[in-house]
C-alpha positions in Angstrom: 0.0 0.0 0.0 1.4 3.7 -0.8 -0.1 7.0 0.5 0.4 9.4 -2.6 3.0 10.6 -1.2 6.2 11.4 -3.6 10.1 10.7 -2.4 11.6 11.0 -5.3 11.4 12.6 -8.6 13.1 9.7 -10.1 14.2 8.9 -14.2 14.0 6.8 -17.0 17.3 5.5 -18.4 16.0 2.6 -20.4 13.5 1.3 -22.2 13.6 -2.3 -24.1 10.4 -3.5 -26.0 9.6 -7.2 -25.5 7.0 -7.8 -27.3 4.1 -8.4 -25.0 5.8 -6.2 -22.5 8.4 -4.0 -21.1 11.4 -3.6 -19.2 12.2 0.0 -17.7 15.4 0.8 -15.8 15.3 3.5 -13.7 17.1 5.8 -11.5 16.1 6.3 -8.4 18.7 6.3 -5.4 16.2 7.0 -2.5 13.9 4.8 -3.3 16.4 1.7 -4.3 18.2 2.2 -0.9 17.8 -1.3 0.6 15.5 -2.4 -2.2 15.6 -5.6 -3.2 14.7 -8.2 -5.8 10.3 -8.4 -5.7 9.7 -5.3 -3.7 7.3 -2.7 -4.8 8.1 0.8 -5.9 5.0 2.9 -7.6 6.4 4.5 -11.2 3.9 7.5 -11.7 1.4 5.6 -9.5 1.8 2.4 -11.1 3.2 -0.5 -8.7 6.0 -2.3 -10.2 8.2 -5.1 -8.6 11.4 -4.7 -8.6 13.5 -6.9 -11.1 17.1 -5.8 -10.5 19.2 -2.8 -8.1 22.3 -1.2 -9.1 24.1 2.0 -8.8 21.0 3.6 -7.4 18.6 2.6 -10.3 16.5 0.0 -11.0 14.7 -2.5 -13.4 11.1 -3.3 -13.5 8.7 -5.4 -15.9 5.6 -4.1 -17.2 3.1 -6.5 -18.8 0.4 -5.4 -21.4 -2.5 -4.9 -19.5 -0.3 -2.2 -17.4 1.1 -0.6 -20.2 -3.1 -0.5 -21.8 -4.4 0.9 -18.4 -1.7 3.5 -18.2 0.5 5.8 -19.6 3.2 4.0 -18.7 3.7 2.8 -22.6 4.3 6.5 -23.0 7.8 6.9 -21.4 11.3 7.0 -23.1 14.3 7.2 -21.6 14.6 11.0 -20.0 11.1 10.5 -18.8 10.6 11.9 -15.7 8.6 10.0 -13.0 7.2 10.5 -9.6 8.4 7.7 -6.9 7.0 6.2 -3.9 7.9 3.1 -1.9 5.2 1.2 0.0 4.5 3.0 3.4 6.2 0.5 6.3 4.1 -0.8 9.0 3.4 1.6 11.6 4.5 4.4 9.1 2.5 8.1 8.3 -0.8 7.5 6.0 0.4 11.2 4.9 -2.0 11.0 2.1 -4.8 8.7 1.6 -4.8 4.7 0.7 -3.2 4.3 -2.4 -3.0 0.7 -4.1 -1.4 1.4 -6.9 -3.9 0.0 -9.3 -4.2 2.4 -11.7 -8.4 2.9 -13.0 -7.8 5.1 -15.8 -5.4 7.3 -17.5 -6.3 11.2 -18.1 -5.4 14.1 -19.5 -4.0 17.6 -18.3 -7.0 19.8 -20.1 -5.7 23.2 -18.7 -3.0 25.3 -16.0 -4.5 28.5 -14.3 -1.3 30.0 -12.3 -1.6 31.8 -9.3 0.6 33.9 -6.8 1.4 30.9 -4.6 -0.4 27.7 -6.4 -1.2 26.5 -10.0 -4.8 25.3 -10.5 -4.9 22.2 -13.1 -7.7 21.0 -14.8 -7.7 17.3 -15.4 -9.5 15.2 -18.0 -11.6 12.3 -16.5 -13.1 9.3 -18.1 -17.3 8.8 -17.7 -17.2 5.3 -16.0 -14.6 7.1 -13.1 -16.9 10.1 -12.2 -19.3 8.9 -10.2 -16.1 8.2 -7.7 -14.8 11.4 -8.2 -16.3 14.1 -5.2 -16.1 17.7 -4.5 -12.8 17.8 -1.9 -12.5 14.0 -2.0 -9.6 11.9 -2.5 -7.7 11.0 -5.6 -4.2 10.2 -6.6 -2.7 11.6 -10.1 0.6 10.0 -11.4 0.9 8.8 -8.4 -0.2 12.1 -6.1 -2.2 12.1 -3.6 -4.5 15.0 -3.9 -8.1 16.6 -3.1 -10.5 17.3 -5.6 -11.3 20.9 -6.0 -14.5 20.6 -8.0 -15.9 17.8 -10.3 -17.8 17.6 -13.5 -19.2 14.7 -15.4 -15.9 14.6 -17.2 -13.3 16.6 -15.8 -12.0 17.4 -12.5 -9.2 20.3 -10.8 -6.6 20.0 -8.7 -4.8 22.9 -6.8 -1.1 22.4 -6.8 0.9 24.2 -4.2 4.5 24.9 -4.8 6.1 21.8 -3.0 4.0 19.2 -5.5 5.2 21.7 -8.2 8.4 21.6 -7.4 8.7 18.0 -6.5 6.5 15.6 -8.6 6.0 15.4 -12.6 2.6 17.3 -12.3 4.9 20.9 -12.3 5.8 20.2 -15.7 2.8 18.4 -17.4 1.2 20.3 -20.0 -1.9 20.6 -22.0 -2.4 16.7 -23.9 -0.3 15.2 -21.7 -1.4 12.2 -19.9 -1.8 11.1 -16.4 -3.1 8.0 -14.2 -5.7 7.7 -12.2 -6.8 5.8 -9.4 -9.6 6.6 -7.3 -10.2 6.5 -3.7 -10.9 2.5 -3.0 -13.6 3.3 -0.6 -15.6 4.4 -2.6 -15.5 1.4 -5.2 -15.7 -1.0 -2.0 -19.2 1.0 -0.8 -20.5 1.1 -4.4 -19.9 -2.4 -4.4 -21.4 -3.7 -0.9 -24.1 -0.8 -1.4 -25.1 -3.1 -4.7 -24.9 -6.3 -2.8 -27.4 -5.1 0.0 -29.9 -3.8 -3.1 -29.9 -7.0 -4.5 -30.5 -9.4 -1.6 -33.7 -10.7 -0.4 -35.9 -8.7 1.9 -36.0 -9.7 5.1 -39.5 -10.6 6.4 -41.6 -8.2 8.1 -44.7 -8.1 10.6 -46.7 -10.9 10.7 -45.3 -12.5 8.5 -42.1 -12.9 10.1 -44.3 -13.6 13.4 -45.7 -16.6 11.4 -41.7 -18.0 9.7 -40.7 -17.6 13.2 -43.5 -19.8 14.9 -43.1 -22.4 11.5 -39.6 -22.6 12.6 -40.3 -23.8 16.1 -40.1 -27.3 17.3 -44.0 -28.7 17.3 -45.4 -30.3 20.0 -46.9 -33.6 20.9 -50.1 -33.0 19.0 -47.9 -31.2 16.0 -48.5 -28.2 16.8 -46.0 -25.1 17.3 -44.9 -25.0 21.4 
């Protein structure tokens, strides 16, 4: 699990196609510091395992259905990317629960700057919005961040100048893409919310007066005690 929360604005150094897949090398020297072979580290809010360390970068294999359900398939080497490690037992839920299971990939629609923040307008796919809430949760290339306002197909974001500074979302521009995952909650109550809609109804009034009495053990002439 991740929290949205960047460490490292990290780079790609590699890219070799295999086909059906990817491999990416990348430099990241905070984030590879005591990683090893299998561990997670999110790439732009993907979560990738970790192939290979050395000399402060690392490789990591992306499969098809990542590279369809992200922008991953976009990077070359010089591609900048934001980096998290998983957050350690016990550690700061900084931002919110992040999975990195990417729902969707967006685009950056539009950048209004301000004195001390940047608002950004962000593209959003139909079957997302309903998840998406006015000064809710929701992480962008890996960022956690709070929804300023939300439309049927677009959302903003208000950037202050450390996520500017810091992350990959200082630099996107108009057309560019960006992942999306939305807060987990939300899919998890939209699911159980379903599940309760579609079960039986529970009896009511007298007539679960007369299941309950059926249920009871009869007595010696057969009928209910």
């Amino acid at each position: 699990m991740f929290t949205g929360i960047v460490e490292e604005l990290g780079e790609v150094t590699a890219v070799d196609d295999l086909g059906d897949s990817c491999r990416f090398r990348l430099r990241g020297p905070v984030v590879t510091e005591g990683a090893r072979h299998g561990d997670s580290i999110a790439v732009n809010g993907v979560c990738l395992t970790v192939v290979d360390t050395e000399g402060g970068e690392f490789t990591a294999d992306v499969m098809a259905e990542t590279l369809k359900r992200s922008s991953l398939g976009a990077l070359a080497p010089g591609s900048r990317v934001n980096l998290e490690r998983p957050m350690a037992v016990g550690g700061r839920l900084g931002g919110h629960i992040v999975q990195g299971h990417v729902d969707g990939t967006g685009a950056i629609l539009a950048r209004t700057p301000s004195e001390h923040w940047e608002i950004v307008k962000v593209s959003l796919p139909p079957k997302l919005a309903r998840y998406v809430v006015e000064k809710g949760s929701i992480t962008v290339d890996g960022v956690s961040l709070t929804v300023v306002d939300a439309g049927p197909d677009h959302f903003t974001i208000s950037l202050i100048p450390t996520t500017l500074a810091l992350t990959t979302l200082g630099v996107k521009q108009p057309g560019d893409p960006v992942n999306l995952e939305v807060d987990v909650i939300a899919k998890y109550v939209e699911r159980l919310m379903g599940a309760a809609k579609d079960a039986p109804a529970a009896p009511t009034g007298a007539s679960a007066a007369a299941e309950a009495l059926a249920d009871r053990p009869a007595g010696p002439e057969g009928t209910p005690r």
